[in-house]
C-alpha positions in Angstrom: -17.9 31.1 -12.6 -17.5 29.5 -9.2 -21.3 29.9 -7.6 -23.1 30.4 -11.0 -25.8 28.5 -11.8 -25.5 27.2 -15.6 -28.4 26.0 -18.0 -27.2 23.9 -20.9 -30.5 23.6 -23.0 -30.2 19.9 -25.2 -28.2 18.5 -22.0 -28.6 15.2 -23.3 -27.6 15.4 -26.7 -24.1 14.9 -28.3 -22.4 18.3 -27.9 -24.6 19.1 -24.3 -23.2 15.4 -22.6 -19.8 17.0 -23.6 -20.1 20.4 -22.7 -21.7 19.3 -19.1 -18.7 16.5 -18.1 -16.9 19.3 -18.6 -18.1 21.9 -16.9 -18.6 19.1 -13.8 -14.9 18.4 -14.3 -14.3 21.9 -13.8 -16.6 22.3 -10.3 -18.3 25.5 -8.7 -21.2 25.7 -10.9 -25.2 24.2 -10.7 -25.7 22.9 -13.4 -29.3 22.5 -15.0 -30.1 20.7 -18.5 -33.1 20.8 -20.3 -34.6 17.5 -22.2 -37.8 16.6 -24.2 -39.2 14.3 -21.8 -39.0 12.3 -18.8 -38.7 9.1 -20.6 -35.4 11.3 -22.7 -32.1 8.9 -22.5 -29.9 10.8 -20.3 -26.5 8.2 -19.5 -24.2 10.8 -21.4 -25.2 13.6 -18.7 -23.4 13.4 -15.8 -25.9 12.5 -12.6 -24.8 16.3 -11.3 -27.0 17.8 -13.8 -30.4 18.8 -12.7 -32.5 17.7 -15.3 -35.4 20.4 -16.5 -38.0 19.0 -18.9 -38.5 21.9 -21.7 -40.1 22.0 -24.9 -38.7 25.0 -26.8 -41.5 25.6 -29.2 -44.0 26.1 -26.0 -42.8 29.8 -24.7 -44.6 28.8 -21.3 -41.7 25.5 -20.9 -39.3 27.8 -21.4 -40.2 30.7 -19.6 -40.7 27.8 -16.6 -37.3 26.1 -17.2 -35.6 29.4 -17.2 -36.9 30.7 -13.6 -36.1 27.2 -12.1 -32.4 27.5 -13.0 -32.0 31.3 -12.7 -29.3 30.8 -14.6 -25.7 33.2 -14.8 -25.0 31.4 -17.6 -27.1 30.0 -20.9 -25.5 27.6 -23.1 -28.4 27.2 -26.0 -27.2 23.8 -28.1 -30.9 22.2 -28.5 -31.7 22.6 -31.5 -32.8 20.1 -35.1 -29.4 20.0 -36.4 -29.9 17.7 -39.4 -29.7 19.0 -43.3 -31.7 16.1 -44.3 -33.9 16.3 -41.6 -34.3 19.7 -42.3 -35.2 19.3 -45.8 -37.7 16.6 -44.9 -39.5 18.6 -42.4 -38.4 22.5 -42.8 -41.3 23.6 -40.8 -40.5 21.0 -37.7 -36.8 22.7 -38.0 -37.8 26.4 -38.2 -40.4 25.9 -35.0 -37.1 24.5 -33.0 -34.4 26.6 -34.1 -36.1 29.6 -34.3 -39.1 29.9 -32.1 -37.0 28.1 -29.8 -34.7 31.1 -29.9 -37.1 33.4 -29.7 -38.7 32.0 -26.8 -35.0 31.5 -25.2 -34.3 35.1 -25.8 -37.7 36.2 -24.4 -37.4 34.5 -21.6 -33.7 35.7 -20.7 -35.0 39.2 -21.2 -36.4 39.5 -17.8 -33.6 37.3 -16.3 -31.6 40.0 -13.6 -29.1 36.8 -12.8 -28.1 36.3 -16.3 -24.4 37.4 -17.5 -23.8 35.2 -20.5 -26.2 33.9 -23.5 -23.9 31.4 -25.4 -26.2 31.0 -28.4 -24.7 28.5 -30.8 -25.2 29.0 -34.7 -23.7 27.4 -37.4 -20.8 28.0 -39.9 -23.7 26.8 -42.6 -25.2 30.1 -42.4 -22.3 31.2 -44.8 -23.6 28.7 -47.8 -21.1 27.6 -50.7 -18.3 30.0 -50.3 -15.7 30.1 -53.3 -12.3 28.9 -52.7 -10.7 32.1 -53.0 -12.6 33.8 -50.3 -11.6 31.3 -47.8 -11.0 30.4 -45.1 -14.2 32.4 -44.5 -14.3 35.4 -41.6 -17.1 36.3 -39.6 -17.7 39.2 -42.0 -18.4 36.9 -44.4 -22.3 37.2 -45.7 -24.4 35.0 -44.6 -26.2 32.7 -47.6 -27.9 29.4 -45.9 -28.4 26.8 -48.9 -30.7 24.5 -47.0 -33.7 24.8 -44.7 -31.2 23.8 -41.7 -29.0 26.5 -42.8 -31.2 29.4 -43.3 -33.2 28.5 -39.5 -29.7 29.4 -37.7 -28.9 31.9 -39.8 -32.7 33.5 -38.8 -31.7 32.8 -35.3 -28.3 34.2 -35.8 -30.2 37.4 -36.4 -32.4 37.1 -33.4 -29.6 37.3 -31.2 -28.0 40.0 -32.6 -31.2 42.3 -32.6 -31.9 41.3 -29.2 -28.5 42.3 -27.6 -28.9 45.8 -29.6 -32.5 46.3 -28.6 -32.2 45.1 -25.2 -28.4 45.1 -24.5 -29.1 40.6 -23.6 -25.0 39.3 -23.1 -25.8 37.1 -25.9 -22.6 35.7 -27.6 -22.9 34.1 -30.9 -20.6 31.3 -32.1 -20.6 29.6 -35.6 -18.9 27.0 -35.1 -18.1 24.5 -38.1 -18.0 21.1 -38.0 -17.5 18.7 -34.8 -17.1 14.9 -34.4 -16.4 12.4 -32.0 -18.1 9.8 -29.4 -21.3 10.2 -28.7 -22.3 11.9 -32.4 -25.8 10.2 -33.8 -24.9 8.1 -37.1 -26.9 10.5 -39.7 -23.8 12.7 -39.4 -21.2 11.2 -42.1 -18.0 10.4 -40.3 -19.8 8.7 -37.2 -22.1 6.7 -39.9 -18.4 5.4 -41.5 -17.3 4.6 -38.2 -20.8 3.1 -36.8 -21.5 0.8 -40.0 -17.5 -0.4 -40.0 -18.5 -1.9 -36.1 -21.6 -3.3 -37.2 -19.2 -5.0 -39.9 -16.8 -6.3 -37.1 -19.9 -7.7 -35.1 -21.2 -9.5 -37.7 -24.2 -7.4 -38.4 -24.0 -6.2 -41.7 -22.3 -7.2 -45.3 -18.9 -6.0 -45.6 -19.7 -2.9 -47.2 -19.5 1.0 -46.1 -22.2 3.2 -47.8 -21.1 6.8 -48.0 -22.0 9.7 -49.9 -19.7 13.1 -51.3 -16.2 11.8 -50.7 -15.2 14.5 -52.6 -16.3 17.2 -49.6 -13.7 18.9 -47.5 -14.6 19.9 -44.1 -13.7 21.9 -41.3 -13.5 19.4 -38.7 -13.1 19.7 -35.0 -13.4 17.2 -32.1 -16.3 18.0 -29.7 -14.2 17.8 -26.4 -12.3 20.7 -27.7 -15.3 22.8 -29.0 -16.8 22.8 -25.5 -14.2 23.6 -24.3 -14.2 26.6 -26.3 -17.9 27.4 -25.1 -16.6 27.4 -21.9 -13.5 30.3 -22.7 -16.6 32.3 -24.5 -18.9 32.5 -21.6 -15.8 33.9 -20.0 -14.1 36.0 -22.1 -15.9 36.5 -25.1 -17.8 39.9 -25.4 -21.4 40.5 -25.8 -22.7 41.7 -29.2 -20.0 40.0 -31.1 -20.1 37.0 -33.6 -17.3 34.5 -33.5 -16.1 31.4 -36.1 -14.9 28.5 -33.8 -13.3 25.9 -36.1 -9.9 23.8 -36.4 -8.5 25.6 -39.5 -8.0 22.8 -41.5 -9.9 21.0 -44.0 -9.9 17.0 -44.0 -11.8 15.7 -47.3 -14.7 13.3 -46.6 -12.3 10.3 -48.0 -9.2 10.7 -46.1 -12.0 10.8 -42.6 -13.2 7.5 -44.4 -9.8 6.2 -44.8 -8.2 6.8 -41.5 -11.1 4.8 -39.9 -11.1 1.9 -42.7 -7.0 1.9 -41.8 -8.3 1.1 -37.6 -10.2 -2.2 -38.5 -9.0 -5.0 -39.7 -12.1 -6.2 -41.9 -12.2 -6.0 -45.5 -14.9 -3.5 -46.6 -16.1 -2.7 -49.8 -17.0 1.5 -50.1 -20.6 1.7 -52.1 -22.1 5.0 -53.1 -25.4 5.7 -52.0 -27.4 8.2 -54.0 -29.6 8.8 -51.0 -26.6 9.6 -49.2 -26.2 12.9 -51.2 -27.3 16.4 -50.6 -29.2 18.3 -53.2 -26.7 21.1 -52.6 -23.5 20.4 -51.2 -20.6 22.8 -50.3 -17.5 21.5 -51.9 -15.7 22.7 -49.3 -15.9 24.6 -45.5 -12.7 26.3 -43.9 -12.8 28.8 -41.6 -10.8 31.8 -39.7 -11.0 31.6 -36.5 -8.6 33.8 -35.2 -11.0 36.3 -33.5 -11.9 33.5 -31.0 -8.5 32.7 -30.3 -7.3 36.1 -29.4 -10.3 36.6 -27.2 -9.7 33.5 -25.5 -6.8 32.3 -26.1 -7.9 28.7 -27.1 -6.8 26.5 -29.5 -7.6 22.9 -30.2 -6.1 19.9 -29.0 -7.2 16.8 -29.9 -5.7 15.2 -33.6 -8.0 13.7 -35.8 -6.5 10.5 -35.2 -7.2 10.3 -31.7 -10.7 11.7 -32.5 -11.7 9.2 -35.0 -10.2 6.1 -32.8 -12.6 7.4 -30.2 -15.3 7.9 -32.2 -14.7 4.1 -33.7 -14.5 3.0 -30.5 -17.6 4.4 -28.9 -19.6 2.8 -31.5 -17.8 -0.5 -31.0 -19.0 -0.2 -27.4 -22.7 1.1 -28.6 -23.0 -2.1 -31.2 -22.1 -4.7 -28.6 -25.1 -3.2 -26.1 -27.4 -5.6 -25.4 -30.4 -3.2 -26.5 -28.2 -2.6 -29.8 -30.4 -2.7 -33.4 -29.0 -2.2 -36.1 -31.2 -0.6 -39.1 
């Protein structure tokens, strides 16, 4: 990749500050970013990144972004990545993450320099899948249970129609779940962790609201799944679909309990009906060995160290002089 110029649309948000410390680590590329705004928080990007301001459901920003970075490489995260968001506001989530592809892919389209579309979907395009069809293959069908889910699934589609129709290098991933510092607290395990800080700092009762407890989830830490977008824009071929997941799958409780185990507060756990998803897949594990052949990857990091970290980042975050808790 030495040379390239990369474009990490999303630079700025919890998988793009990853993906772009390391790709900096890793040297020889330029590396542009898209955000919202000028005013958009950027401390997790490193200061290497030049910073594009984009709006993906305008097809002239993107079309603009796209020709200042003459990008090799496109790794599309940005995207409204919320179920309850999404069920809030399923129009707001269908303009981003799928006009927003559809204006990426556009805009690619007439890009000569451009050798690798990393488009990122989401192992929730497969729905509830039964527990003896799992762990679930990329042959898998795809049925999306939520507005969230059925927007990447859409966009899923997109890419594949466009790398038939107009042969763009665009390499889909469905990766499942991810963790780890830097995730926003309306994901569950980083709302455990963020609320059990705000405990030790004094800013809230001693109690932990969660939701389904009783989930089971495919969980992998984010430093290791950018990683793997990395090994895909290299090695992964165009036209194909791959599952990028752990293997495993951690219930909800024992994430809960392994960061309850790191503090040394007494919490009480509450149940919070809001907490809960009007459909919820019991449980998400996938196959991912298609990825690792191609690439030869394989995660790294244990949930252990992953949910220390994660503890420990919003430690850091709640004792921030700009810190407000909600």
């Amino acid at each position: 990749m030495a040379g390239e110029s990369v474009l990490i649309t999303g630079v700025s948000g919890f998988v793009g500050t990853h993906l772009a410390a390391a790709l900096t680590q890793r040297g020889g590329v330029r590396i542009y970013g898209t955000i919202l705004s000028p005013d958009e928080v950027t401390a997790g990007a490193p200061p290497e990144v030049e910073l594009i301001v984009c709006r993906l459901e305008d097809p002239v920003s993107v079309e603009a972004a796209v020709r200042q970075a003459e990008p090799s490489v496109v790794y599309h995260l940005a995207a409204q990545s919320s179920v309850p968001r999404s069920l809030a506001d399923p129009g707001g989530t269908f303009q981003t993450n799928v006009m927003g592809v559809l204006h990426i892919l556009e805009a690619l389209r007439r890009m000569e320099s451009l050798r690798s579309l990393i488009l990122v979907s989401s192992a929730e395009v497969y729905g509830t899948v039964s527990e003896a069809d799992l762990p679930v293959g990329e042959d898998a069908a795809l049925d999306p249970t939520n507005p969230y889910a059925c927007s990447k699934a859409c966009a899923d589609l997109l890419g594949a129609q466009y790398f038939r129709t107009f042969k763009l290098p665009v390499v889909r991933i469905r990766p499942f779940n991810h963790i780890g510092p830097g995730q926003s607290k309306v994901f569950a395990a980083s709302s455990f962790a963020c609320q059990i800080a705000e405990i030790e700092a004094g800013l809230r009762p001693p109690q932990i609201m969660v939701g389904n407890l009783d989930a089971k989830r495919d969980f992998t830490d984010v430093r290791d799944i950018v990683q793997a977008y990395v090994l895909a824009a290299e090695r992964c071929i165009p036209g194909e679909v791959y599952n990028l997941c752990s293997g495993r799958a951690v219930g909800m409780r024992q994430v809960l309990d392994g960061l309850v185990a790191s503090t040394s507060s007494r919490v009480d756990i509450i149940p919070d009906p809001e907490r809960m998803r009007p459909s919820d897949t019991p449980i998400t594990l996938g196959d991912c060995s298609k990825f690792k052949a191609a690439t030869g990857w394989s995660p790294s990091i244990t949930m252990g160290r992953t949910l220390n970290d994660l503890l420990d980042y919003w430690r850091e975050q709640v004792r921030g002089p700009h810190y407000h808790s909600e």
